[in-house]
C-alpha positions in Angstrom: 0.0 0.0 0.0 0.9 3.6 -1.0 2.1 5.8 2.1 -0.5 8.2 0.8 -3.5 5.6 2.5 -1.0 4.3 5.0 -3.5 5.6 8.1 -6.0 6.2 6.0 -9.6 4.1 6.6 -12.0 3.3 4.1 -15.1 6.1 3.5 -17.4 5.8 6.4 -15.2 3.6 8.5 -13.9 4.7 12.0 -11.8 3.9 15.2 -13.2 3.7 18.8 -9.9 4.5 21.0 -10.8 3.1 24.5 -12.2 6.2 26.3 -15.5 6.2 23.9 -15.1 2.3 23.6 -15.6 2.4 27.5 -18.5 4.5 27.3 -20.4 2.4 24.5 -19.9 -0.5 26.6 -21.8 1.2 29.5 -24.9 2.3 26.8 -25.2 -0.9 25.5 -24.8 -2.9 28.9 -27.7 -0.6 30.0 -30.1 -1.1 27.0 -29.4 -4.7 27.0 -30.4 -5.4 30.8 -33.6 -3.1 30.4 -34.6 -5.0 27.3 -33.8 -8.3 29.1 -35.6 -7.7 31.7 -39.0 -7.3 29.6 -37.9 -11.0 28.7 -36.1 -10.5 25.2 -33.3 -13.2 24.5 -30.6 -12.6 22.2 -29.9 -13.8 18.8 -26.7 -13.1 17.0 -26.3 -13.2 13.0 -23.7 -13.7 10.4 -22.2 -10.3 9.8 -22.6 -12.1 5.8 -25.4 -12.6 3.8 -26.9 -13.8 0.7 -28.0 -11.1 -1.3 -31.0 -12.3 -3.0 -32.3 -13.0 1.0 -31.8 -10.6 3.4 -30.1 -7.9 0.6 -32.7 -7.3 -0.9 -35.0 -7.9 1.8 -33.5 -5.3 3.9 -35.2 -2.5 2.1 -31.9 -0.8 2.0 -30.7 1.1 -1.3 -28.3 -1.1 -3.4 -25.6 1.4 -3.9 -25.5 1.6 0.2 -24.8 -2.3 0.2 -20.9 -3.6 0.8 -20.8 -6.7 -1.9 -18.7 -9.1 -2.3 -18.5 -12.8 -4.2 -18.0 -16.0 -2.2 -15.9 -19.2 -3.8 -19.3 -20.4 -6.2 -19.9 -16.8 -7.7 -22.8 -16.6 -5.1 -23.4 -13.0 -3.9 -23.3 -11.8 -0.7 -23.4 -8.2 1.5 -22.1 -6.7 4.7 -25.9 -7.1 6.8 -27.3 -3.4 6.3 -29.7 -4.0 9.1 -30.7 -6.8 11.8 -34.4 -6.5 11.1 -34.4 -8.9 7.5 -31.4 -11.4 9.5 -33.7 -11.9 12.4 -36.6 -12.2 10.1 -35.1 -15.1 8.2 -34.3 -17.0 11.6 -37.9 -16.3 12.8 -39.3 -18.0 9.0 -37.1 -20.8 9.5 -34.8 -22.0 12.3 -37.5 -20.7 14.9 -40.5 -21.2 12.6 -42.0 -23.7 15.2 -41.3 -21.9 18.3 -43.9 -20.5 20.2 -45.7 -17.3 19.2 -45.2 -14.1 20.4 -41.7 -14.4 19.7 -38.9 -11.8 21.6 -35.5 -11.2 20.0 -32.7 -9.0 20.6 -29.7 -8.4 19.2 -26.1 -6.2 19.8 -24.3 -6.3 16.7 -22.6 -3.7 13.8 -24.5 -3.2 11.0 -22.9 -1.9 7.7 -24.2 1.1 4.6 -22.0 2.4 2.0 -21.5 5.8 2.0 -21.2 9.1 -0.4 -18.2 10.5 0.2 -20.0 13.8 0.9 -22.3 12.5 3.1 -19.8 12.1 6.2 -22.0 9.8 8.1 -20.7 6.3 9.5 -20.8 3.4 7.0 -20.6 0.8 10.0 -22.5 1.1 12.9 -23.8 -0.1 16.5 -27.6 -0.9 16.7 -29.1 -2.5 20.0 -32.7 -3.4 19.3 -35.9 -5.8 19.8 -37.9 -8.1 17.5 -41.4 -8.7 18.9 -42.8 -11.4 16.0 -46.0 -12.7 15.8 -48.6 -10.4 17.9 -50.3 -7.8 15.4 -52.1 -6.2 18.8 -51.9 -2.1 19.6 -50.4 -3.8 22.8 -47.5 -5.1 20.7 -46.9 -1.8 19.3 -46.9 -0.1 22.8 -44.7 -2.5 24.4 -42.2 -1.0 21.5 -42.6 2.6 22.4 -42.5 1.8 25.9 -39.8 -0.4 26.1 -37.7 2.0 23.7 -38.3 4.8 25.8 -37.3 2.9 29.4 -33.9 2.0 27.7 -33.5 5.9 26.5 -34.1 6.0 30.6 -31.9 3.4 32.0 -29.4 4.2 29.5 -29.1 8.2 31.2 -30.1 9.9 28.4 -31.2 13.5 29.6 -33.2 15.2 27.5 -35.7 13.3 25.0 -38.8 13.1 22.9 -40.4 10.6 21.2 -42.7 10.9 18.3 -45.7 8.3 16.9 -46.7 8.1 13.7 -48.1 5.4 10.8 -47.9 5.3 7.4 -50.9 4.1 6.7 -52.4 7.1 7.1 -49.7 8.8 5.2 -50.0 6.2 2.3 -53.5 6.9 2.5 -54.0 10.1 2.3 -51.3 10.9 0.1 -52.9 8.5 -2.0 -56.2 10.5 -2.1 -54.7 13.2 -3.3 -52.1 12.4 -5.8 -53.7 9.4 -7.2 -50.5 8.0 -8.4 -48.1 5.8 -6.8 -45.1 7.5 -8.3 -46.1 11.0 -6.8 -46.9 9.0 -3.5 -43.1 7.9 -3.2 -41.8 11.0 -4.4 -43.4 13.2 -1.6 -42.8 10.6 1.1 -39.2 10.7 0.5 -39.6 14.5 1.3 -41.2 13.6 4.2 -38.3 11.2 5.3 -35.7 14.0 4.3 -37.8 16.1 6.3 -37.6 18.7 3.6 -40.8 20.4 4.7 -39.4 23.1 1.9 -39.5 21.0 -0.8 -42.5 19.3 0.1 -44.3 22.6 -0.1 -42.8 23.8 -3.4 -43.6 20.6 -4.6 -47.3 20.9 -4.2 -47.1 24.6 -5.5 -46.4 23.4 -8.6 -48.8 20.1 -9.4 -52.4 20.9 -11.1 -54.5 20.4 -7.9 -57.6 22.0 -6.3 -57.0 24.6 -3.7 -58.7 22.3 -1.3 -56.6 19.2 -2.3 -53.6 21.5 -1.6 -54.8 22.4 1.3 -54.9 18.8 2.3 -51.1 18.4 1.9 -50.0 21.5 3.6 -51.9 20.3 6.8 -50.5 17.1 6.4 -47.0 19.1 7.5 -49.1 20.4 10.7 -50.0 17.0 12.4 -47.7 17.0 15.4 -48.7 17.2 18.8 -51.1 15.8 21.3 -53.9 13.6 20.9 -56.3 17.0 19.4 -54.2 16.2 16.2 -55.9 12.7 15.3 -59.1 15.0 15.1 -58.0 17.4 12.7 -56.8 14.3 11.1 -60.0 12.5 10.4 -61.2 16.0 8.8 -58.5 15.2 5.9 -59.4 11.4 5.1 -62.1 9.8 3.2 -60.4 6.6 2.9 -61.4 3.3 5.0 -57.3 2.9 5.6 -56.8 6.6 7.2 -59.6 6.2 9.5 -58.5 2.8 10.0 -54.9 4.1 11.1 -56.1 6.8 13.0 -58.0 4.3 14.8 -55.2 2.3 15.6 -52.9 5.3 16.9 -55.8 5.8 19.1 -55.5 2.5 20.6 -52.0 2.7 21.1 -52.2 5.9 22.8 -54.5 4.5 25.6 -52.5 1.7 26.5 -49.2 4.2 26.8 -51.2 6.1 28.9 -51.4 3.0 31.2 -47.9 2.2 31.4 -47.3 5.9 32.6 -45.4 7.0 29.2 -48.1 8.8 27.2 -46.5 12.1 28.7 -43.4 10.9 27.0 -45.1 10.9 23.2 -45.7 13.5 20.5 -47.8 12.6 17.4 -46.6 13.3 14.3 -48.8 12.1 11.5 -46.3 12.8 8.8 -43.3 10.9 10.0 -42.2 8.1 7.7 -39.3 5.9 8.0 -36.3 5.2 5.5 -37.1 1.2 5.3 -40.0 0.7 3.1 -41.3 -2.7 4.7 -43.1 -0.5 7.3 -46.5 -1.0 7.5 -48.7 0.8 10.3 -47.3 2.3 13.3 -43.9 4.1 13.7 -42.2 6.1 16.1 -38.4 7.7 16.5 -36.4 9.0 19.6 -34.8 12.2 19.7 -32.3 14.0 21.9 -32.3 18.2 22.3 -29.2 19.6 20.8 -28.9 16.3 18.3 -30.2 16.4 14.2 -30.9 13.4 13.8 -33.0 10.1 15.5 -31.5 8.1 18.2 -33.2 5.3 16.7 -36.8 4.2 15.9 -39.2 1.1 14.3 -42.8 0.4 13.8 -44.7 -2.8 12.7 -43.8 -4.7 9.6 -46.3 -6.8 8.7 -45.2 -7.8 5.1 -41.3 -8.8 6.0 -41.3 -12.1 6.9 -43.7 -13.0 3.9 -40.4 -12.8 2.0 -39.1 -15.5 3.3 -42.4 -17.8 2.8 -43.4 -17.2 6.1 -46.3 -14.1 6.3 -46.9 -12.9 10.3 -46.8 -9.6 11.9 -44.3 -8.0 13.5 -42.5 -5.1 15.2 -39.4 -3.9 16.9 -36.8 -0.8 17.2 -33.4 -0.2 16.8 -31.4 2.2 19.0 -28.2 3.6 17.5 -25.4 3.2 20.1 -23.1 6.2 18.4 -26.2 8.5 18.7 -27.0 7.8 22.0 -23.4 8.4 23.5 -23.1 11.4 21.9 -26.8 12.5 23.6 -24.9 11.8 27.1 -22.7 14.4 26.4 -20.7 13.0 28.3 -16.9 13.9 28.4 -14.6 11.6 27.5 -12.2 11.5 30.4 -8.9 9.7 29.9 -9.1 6.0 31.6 -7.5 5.6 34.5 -6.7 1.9 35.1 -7.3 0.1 38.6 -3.5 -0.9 39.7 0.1 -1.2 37.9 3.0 -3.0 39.7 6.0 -1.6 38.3 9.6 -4.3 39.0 12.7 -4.8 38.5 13.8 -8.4 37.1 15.1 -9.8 40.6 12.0 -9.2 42.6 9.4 -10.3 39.3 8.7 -13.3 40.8 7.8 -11.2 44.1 5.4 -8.9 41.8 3.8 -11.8 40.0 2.3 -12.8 43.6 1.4 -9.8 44.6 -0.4 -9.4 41.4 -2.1 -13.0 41.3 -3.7 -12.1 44.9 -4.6 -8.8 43.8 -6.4 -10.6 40.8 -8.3 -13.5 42.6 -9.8 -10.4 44.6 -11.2 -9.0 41.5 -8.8 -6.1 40.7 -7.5 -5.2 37.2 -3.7 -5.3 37.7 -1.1 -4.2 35.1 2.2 -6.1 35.7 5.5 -3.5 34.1 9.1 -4.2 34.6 10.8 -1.0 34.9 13.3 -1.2 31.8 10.2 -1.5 29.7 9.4 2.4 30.6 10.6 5.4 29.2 9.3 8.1 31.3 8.2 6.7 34.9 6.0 9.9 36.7 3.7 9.8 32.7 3.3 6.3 32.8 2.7 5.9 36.3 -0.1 8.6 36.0 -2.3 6.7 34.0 -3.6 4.3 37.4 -5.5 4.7 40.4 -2.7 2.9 42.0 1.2 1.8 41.4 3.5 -0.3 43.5 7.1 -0.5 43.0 8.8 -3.8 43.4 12.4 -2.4 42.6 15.8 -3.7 44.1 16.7 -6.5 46.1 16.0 -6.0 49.8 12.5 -6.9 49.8 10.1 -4.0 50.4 7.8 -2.8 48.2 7.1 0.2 47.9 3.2 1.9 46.4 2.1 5.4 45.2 -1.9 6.3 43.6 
């Protein structure tokens, strides 16, 4: 390799050095035992895949996927997401077991990015599966056990907002008539280019009153008044049907205490396409973008021959660290014992007992260090095992 690319990484990749490292550990460890403790059990998946499976199943675009061709020409991808993985155990290795299902996974996930875009082409997700219960109390159970692991995890300041598509489908449907036009103004939605949206419906040949209809659409957020207003903008049997079902959802929030803890926003839509009804993201004041999110997907696992509902969320372990806010201190390790070669076996003992007692002990003959008071600063604790009459010596 060139020295030009010596320490350079591929587009999107990163290091962790051990200070953030440290803190991820603590985030996930604190998602993880709230999730477990609502009795999820965790799967783990190849980090490979077919691509005719869970490639193309993963509703991620194909320019985002990492390729690559295995000894038989077969092709496979970096996973872009856990959801399509866990969906192909759930339609085969775990087809028999017993209904509702409750995953969970820890793992890297992997997108190709533009080299403009400067966002992370691998990343941390910790998320849940729930497969097999098409309830409003299934979709609840989401919210709510997202928004307890935003808790348990520290994170200080944080909204979360409940949407479903089909009452965006549906009423953008209404109006547009076309499913081309449909796509195109979602994706504005998902962009959040509220700007665009509007110029967009400036220019198509359309009543006043259907324009009107898509410039409210923009004005659906808040509390539960908003499903009114909403019902004033539907004809269809599918809007009222969603609205319906966000109505159901909110009640049962409100009994596990977390309905203070939810916006509505009627015209959020997600950047997977297998989402079918309800949705919802996390956010964190001072931060542009979701902490994570998910909804029901109803249609998924019918691509792998095996048609049930289901829904589950993804948090985004990157995000949520940087919502702490939290400083990134230097480490400072438990205990060093610093030697000198005729008293190592001396040292070894003392750091063996130190050990069995649960302590983290770095062992460091002297010759090994160049500056003594530097390296000596990086522990709690130091003891000095140097010269031959026996005593050892400790400093913090």
């Amino acid at each position: 390799m060139s020295k030009l690319f010596m320490f350079e990484k591929p587009q999107g990749m990163r290091d962790t050095l051990p200070e953030l490292y440290e803190l991820k550990q603590q985030v996930k460890k604190a998602v993880s035992s709230e999730v477990e403790q609502w009795g999820y059990k965790s799967v783990q998946t190849p980090t490979v895949e077919f691509n005719e499976t869970v490639g193309t199943a993963s509703a991620i675009l194909d320019r985002q996927l990492f390729k690559l061709l295995d000894q038989e020409g077969n092709t496979l991808v970096l996973r872009p997401d856990m959801t399509a993985p866990i969906a192909r155990i759930a339609a085969s290795t775990l087809k028999e077991a017993h209904r509702p299902l409750r995953l969970t996974y820890d793992a890297p996930v992997f997108r190709a990015q533009q080299y403009e875009g400067g966002k992370p082409a691998e990343f941390e997700q910790v998320g849940v599966e729930l497969i097999g219960d098409a309830s409003a109390s299934a979709d609840a159970e989401m919210v709510s056990l997202m928004v307890s692991s935003l808790e348990n995890a520290g994170i200080p300041s944080y909204q979360t907002a409940v949407g479903h598509v089909g009452f965006v489908n549906a009423l953008l449907f209404e109006v547009l008539g076309q499913e081309t036009r449909v796509e195109e103004f979602k994706r504005y939605l998902y962009e959040k280019n509220y700007v665009g949206f509007r110029k967009a419906v400036d220019e198509l040949p359309l009543s006043s009153l259907d324009k009107r209809r898509l410039y409210e659409l923009l004005r659906l957020k808040g509390g539960t008044e908003i499903l009114e207003k909403a019902e004033e903008l539907t004809e269809s049997a599918e809007g009222k049907k969603a609205l319906s079902q966000l109505k159901q959802l909110l009640e049962i929030l409100a009994d596990y205490d977390m309905d203070q803890n939810v916006m509505i926003d009627l015209n959020l839509v997600m950047h997977m396409s297998y989402y079918t009804g309800t949705v919802f993201e996390a956010y964190s004041e001072g931060l542009g973008y979701p902490l994570g999110g998910g909804g029901r997907y109803d249609q998924l696992l019918g691509r792998f021959h095996h048609e049930e509902p289901a829904t589950g969320f993804g948090l985004r372990v990157d995000r949520l660290t940087e919502a702490l806010g939290k400083e990134k201190k230097p480490l400072a390790s438990d205990l060093c014992i610093i030697f000198s070669r005729e008293r190592r076996k001396e040292a070894m003992n003392e750091a063996r007992s130190h050990r069995s007692g649960g302590r983290s002990v770095v062992m460091q003959e002297i010759t090994g260090i160049q500056q003594v008071d530097a390296f000596s600063a990086q522990f709690q604790e130091v003891q000095y095992f140097i010269g031959t009459n026996g005593n050892g010596g400790s400093g913090s």
